[in-house]
C-alpha positions as CSV (number, residue, x, y, z in Angstrom):
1,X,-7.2,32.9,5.1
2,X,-4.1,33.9,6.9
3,X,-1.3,31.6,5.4
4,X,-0.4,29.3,8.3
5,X,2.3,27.0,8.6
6,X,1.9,23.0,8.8
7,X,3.4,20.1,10.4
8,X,3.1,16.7,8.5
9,X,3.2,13.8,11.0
10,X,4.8,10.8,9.3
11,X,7.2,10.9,6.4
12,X,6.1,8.2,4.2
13,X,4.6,7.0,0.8
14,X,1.6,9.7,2.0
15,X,3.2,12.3,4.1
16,X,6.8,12.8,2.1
17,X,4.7,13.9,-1.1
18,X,2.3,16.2,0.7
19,X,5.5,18.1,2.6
20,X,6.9,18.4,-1.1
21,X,3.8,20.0,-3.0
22,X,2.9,22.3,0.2
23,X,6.5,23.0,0.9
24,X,7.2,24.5,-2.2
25,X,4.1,27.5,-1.5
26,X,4.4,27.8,2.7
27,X,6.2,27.0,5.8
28,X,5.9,23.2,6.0
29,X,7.9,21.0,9.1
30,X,8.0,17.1,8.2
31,X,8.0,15.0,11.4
32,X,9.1,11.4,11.7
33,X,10.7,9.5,14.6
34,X,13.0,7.3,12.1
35,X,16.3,9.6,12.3
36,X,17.6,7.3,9.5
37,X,14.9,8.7,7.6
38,X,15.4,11.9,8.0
39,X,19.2,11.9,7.1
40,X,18.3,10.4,4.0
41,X,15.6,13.2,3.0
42,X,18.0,15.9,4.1
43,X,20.7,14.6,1.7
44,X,17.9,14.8,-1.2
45,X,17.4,10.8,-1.2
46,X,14.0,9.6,-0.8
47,X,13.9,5.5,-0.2
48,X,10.5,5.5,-1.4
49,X,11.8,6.5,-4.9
50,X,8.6,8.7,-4.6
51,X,10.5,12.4,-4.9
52,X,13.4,12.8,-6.4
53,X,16.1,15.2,-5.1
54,X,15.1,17.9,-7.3
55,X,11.5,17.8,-6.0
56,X,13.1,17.8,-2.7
57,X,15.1,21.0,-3.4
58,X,12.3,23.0,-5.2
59,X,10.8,22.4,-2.1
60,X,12.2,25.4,-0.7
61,X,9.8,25.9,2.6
62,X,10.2,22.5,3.8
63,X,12.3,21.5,6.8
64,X,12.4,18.2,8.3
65,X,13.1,17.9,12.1
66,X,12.0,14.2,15.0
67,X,11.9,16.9,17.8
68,X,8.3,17.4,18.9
69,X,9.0,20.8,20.4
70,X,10.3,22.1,17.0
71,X,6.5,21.7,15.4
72,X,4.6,23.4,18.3
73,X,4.3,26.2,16.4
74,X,2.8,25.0,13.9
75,X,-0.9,25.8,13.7
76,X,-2.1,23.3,11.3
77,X,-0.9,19.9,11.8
78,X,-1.3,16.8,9.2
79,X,-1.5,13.0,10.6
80,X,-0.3,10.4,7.4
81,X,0.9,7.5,9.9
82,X,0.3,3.5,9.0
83,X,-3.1,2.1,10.1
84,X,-1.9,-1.2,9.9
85,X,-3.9,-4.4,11.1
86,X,-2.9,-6.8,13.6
87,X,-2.4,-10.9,13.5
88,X,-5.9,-11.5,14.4
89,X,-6.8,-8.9,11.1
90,X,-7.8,-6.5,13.4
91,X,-7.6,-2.8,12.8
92,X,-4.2,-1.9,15.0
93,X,-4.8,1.8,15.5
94,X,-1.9,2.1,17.7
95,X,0.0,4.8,15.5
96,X,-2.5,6.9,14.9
97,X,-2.7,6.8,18.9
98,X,0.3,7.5,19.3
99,X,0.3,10.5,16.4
100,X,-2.1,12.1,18.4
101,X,-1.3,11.7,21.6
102,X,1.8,13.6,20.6
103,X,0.1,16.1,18.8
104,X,-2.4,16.8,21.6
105,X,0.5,17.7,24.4
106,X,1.5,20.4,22.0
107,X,-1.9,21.6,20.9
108,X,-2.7,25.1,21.0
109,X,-6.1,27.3,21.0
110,X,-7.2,27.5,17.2
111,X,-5.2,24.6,15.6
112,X,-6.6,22.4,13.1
113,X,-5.3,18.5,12.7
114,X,-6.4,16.5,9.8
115,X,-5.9,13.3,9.7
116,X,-5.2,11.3,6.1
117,X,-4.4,8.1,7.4
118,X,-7.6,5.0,6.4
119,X,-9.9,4.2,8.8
120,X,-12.9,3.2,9.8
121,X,-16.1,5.9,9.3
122,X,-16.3,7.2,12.7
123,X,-12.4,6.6,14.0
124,X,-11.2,10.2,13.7
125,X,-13.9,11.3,16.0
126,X,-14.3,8.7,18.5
127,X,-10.8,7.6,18.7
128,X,-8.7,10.5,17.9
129,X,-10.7,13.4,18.9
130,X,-11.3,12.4,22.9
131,X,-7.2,11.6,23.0
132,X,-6.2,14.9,21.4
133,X,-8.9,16.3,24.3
134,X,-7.2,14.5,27.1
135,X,-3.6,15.4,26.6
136,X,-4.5,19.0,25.5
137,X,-6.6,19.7,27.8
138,X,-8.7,21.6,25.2
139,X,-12.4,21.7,23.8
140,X,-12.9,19.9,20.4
141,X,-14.9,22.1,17.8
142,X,-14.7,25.1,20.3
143,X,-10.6,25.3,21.0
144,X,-9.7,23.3,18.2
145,X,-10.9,21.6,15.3
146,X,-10.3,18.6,13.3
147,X,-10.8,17.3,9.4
148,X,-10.1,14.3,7.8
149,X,-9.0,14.5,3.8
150,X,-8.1,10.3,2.8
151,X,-4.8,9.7,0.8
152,X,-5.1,8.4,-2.6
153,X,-1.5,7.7,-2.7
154,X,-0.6,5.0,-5.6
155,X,2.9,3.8,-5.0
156,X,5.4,3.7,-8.1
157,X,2.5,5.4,-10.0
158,X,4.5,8.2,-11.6
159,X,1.2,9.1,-14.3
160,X,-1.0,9.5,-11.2
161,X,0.8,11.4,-8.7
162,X,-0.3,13.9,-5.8
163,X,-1.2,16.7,-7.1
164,X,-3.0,14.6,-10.4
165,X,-5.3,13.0,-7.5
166,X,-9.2,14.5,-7.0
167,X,-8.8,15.1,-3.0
168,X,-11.8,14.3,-1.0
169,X,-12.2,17.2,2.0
170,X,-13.8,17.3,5.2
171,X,-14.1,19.2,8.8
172,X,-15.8,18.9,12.0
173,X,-17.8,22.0,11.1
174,X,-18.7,24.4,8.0
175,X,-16.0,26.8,8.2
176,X,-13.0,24.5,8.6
177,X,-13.9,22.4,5.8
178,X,-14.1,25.4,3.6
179,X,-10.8,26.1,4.9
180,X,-9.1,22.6,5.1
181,X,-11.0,22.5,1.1
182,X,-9.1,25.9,0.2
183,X,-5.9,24.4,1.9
184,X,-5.6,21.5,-0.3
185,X,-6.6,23.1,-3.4
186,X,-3.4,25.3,-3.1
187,X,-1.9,22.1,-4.5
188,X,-4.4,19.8,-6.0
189,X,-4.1,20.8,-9.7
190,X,-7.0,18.4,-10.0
191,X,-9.0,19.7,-7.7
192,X,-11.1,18.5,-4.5
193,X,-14.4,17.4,-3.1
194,X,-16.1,18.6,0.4
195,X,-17.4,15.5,1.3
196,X,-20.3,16.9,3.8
197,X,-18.8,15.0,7.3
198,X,-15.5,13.6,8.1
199,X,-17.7,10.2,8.7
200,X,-18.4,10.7,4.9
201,X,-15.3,11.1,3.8
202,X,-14.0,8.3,6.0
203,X,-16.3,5.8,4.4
204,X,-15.9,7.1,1.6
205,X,-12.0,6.0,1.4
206,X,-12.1,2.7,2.3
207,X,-14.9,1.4,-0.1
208,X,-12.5,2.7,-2.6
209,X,-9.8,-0.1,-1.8
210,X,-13.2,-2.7,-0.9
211,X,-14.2,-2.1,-3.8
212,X,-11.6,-3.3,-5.8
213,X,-10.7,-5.9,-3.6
214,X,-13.7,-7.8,-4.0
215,X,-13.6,-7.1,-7.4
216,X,-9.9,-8.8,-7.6
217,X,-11.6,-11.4,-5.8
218,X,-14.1,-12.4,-8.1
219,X,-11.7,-12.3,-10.7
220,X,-9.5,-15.0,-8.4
221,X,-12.3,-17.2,-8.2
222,X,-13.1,-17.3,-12.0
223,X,-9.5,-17.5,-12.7
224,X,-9.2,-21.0,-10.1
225,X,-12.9,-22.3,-12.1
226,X,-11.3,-21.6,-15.7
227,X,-8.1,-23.7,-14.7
228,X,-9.8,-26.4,-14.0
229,X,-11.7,-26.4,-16.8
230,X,-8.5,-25.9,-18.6
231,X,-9.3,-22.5,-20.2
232,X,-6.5,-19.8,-19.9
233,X,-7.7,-16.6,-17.7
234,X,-6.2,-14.3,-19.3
235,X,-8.1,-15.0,-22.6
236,X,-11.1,-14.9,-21.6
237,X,-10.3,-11.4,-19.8
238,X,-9.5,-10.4,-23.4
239,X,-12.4,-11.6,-25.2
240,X,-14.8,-9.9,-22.3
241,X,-12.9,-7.0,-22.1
242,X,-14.6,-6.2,-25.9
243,X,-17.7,-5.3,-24.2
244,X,-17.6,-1.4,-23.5
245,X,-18.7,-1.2,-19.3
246,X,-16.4,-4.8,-18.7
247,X,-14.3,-3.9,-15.5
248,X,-10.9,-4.4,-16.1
249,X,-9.4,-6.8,-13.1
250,X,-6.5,-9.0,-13.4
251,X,-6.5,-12.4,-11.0
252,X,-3.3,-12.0,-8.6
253,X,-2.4,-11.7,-5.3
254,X,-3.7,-9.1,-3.4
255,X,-1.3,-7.2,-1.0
256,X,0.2,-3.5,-0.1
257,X,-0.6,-1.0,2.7
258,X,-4.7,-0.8,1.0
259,X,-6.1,-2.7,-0.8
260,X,-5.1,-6.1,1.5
261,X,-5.8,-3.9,4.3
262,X,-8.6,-1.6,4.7
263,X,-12.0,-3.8,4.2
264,X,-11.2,-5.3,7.4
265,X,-11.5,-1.9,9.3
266,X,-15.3,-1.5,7.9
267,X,-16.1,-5.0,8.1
268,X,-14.2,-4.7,12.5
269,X,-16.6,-1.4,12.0
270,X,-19.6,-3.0,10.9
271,X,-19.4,-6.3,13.3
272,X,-18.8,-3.7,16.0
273,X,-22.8,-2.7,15.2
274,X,-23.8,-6.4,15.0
275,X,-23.7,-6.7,11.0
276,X,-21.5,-9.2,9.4
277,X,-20.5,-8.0,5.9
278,X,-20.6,-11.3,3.3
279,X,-19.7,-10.0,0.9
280,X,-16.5,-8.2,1.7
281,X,-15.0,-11.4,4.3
282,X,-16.1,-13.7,1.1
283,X,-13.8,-11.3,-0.8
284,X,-11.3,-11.1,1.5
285,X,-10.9,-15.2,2.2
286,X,-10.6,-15.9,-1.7
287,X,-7.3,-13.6,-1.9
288,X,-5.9,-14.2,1.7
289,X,-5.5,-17.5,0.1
290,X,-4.3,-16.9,-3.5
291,X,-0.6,-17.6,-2.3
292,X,-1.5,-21.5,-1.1
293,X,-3.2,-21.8,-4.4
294,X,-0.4,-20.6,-6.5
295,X,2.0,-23.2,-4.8
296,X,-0.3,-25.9,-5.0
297,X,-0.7,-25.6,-8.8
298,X,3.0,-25.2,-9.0
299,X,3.4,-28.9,-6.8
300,X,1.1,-30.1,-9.4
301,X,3.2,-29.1,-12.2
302,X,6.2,-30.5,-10.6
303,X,4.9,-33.4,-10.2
304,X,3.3,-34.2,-13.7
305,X,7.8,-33.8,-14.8
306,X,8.6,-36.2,-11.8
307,X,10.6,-33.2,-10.3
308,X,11.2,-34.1,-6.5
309,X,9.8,-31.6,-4.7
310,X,12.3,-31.7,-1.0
311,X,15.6,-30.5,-1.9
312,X,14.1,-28.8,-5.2
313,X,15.5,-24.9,-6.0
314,X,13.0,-22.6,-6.5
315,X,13.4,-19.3,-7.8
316,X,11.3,-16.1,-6.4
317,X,11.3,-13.1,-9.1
318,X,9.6,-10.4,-7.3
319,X,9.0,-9.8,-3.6
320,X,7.8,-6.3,-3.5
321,X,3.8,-5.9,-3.2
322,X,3.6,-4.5,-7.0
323,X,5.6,-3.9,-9.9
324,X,8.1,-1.2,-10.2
325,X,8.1,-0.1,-6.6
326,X,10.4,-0.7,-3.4
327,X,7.4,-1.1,-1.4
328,X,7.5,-4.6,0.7
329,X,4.4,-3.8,3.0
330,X,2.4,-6.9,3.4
331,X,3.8,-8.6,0.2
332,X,2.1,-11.3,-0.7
333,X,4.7,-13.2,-2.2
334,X,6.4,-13.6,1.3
335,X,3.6,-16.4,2.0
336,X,4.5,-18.4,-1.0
337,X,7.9,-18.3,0.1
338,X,7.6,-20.1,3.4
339,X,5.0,-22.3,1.6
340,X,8.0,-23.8,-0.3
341,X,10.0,-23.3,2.8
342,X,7.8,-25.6,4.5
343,X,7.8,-28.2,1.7
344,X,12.3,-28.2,2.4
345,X,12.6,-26.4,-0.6
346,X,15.7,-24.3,-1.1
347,X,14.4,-20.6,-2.5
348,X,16.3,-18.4,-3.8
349,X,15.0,-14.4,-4.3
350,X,15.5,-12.0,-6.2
351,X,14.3,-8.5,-6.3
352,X,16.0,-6.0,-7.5
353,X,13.8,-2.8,-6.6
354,X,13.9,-4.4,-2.6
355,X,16.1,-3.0,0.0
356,X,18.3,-6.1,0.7
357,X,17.9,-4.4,4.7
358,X,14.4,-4.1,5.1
359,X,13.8,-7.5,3.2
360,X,16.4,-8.5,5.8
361,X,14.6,-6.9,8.7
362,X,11.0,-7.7,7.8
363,X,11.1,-10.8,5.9
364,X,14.4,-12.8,7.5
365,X,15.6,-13.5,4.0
366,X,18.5,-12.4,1.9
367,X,18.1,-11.6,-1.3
368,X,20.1,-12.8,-3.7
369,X,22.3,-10.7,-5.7
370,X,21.4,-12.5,-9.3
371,X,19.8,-15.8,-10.3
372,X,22.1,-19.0,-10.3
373,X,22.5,-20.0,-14.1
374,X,21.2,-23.3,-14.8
375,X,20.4,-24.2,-11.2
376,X,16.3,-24.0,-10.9
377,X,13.5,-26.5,-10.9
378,X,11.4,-24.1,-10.4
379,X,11.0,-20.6,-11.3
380,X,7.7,-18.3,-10.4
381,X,7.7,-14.6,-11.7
382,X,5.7,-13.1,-8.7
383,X,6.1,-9.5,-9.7
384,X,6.3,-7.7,-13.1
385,X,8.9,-5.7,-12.9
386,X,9.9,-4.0,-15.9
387,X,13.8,-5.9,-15.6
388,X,11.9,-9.0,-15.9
389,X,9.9,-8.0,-18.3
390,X,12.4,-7.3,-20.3
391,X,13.4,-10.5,-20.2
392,X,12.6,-13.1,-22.6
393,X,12.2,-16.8,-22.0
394,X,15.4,-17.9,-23.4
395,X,16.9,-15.4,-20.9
396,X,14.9,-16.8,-17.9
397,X,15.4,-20.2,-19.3
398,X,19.2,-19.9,-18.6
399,X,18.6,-20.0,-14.9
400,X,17.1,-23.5,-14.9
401,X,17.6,-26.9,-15.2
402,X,17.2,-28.9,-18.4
403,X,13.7,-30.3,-16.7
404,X,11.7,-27.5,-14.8
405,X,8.4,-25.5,-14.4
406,X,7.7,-22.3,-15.3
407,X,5.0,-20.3,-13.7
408,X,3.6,-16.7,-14.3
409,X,1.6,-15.3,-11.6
410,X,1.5,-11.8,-13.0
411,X,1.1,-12.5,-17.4
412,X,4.7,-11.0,-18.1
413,X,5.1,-13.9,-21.3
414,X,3.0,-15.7,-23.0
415,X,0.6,-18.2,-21.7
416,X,2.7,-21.0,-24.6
417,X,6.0,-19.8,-23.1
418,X,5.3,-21.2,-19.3
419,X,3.6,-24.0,-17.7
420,X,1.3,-22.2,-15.9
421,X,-0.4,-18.8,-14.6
422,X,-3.0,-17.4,-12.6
């Protein structure tokens, strides 16, 4: 195979490490339409904390560029945009759309585009096939040809990483998969897997996320039945956890750019052909609603002190989606904040890993720069960072008042060093 050069489409948690690994063994063009992104990556700072600045100067085939006509000569081009869902929990598909739209007015006569963004089985081909068609005015499988090869990006994972990651492979016939497979192993150290459609490998990547979301779900449930039987969760994780095939789910809640996401584009997929998946809605309503439930344990609690709950101050540790990442994509936590908003509480936040800016522009709140001493009625440690872990509950204590509630929704302390946890 001829080495060609490649255009990644989309600069973030997925696309910024793929430029990297391929950029440091052939001509590689990152493409994203945020120019403040782009300054930042050609300074050697990645937002994402993903690469660091040396990875970003080993790098040394990589070029970053927002100009559409400066990728045209690429000949293999590499779709990592959002898929995203809408209000109504709808698959918004607008992106990816949009990603190759562009791509398709600059499409040339033996091209290959692969797209690693999740979808539906069945999305690359129906959706993104007929619009890379129209605006090229070229023949799928005859002019050009497509694959599909699903990120298993984990973000702020730094023991799994890229290259550490089995890669599933497809294309739209034999002899581009064997090339997109050959492609990806120049940089897979742990190798890959020709799934034997592009449908397949579709489906493929989002049971992955399904499947742990319904298994975090069941977990939720048993963890709401145990507290009301008065049994703490977490112990009884430990004691079945001795038994060898035990699956090893923590209750929580359940948000992020996958897991929260992608069962509702096969369940919009499989309503679409007149099935309605139990199972996977069930799954999906228990930890949609996790937040409500955490507050309305926590009101509870307050109320068994006799702390008045208008007017109280509540502090938010953690805002992020997961621990030890900037990440604030569908954060979960943001929903327990406006619960307590609602109730004319006074929340405070504080996140240290979070862009005060983006928390700014997505959220409308303003961080805080440190907890209040001896302020608090309330304190819930939403996130387990590894600065609040660190912390012990004398130190947390000294943000509260004398008569307060302490609630753990993610296990940092002890279950006899708070009032309550998940």
């Amino acid at each position: 195979m001829t080495e060609k050069s490649i255009a990644v489409i989309g600069l973030g948690y997925v696309g910024l490490p793929l430029s990297v690994e391929f950029g440091k063994k052939r001509h590689v063009i990152g493409f994203d339409i945020n120019k403040n992104r782009l300054i930042d990556l050609k300074n050697g700072f990645d937002s994402t904390l993903e690469i660091t600045s040396q990875e970003l100067n080993e790098a040394s085939y990589l070029s970053f560029t927002s100009k559409l006509d400066e990728i045209k000569a690429c000949e293999i081009y590499i779709i990592t945009v959002p898929t995203p869902i809408d209000s109504d929990k709808n698959p918004d598909l607008a992106p990816l759309k949009k990603a190759s739209q562009s791509i398709g007015v600059i499409l040339k006569k033996g091209d290959i585009v692969i797209y690693e963004s999740t979808v539906y089985p069945g999305a690359t081909e129906e959706v993104c096939v007929p619009l890379l068609e129209k605006y090229s005015g070229l023949k799928f499988n005859k002019d050009f040809y497509c694959g599909y090869s699903p990120e298993r990006i984990n973000p702020g994972d730094k023991n799994h990483r890229l290259a550490d990651i089995k890669k599933v492979t497809s294309g739209s016939n034999k002899e581009v998969s064997i090339e997109i497979d050959i492609l990806y192993r120049e940089i897979i150290k742990a190798g890959t897997h020709m799934a034997s459609s592009i449908k397949v490998a579709e489906a493929a990547k989002v049971i992955e996320n399904t499947q742990r979301d319904v298994n975090i779900a069941l977990i939720n449930e048993l963890s709401i039945i145990f507290n009301k039987l008065g049994i703490d969760t977490q112990s009884v994780l430990e004691a079945a956890a001795t038994k060898w095939n035990f699956l090893p789910f923590t209750p929580g809640l359940v948000g992020g750019h996958c897991i929260g996401v992608d069962p509702y584009y096969l369940t919009h997929k499989a309503l679409s052909i007149g099935y309605k998946p139990e199972v996977i809605l069930a799954g999906r309503k228990i930890n949609d609603s996790m937040g409500t439930y955490v507050v309305q344990e926590i009101l509870k609690l307050m109320k068994e002190k006799a702390i008045k709950i208008p007017k109280s101050n509540i502090l938010i540790m953690g805002l992020t989606f997961k621990d030890n990442c900037p990440d604030l994509r569908n954060s979960k936590v943001f929903g327990v904040i406006k619960e307590f908003e609602n109730l004319n509480c006074n929340v405070d936040v504080y996140d240290p890993w979070a862009s005060k800016e983006e928390v700014s522009n997505y959220y409308n709140i303003n961080l805080i720069d440190k907890p209040v001493e001896k302020k608090y009625d309330c304190i819930v440690l939403a996130v387990a960072h590894n600065d609040f872990k660190s912390m012990s509950k004398d130190r947390i204590k000294e943000f509260s008042k004398d008569k307060f509630i302490l609630y753990d929704i993610k296990h940092i302390l002890n279950k006899e060093e708070v009032d309550g946890r998940l």
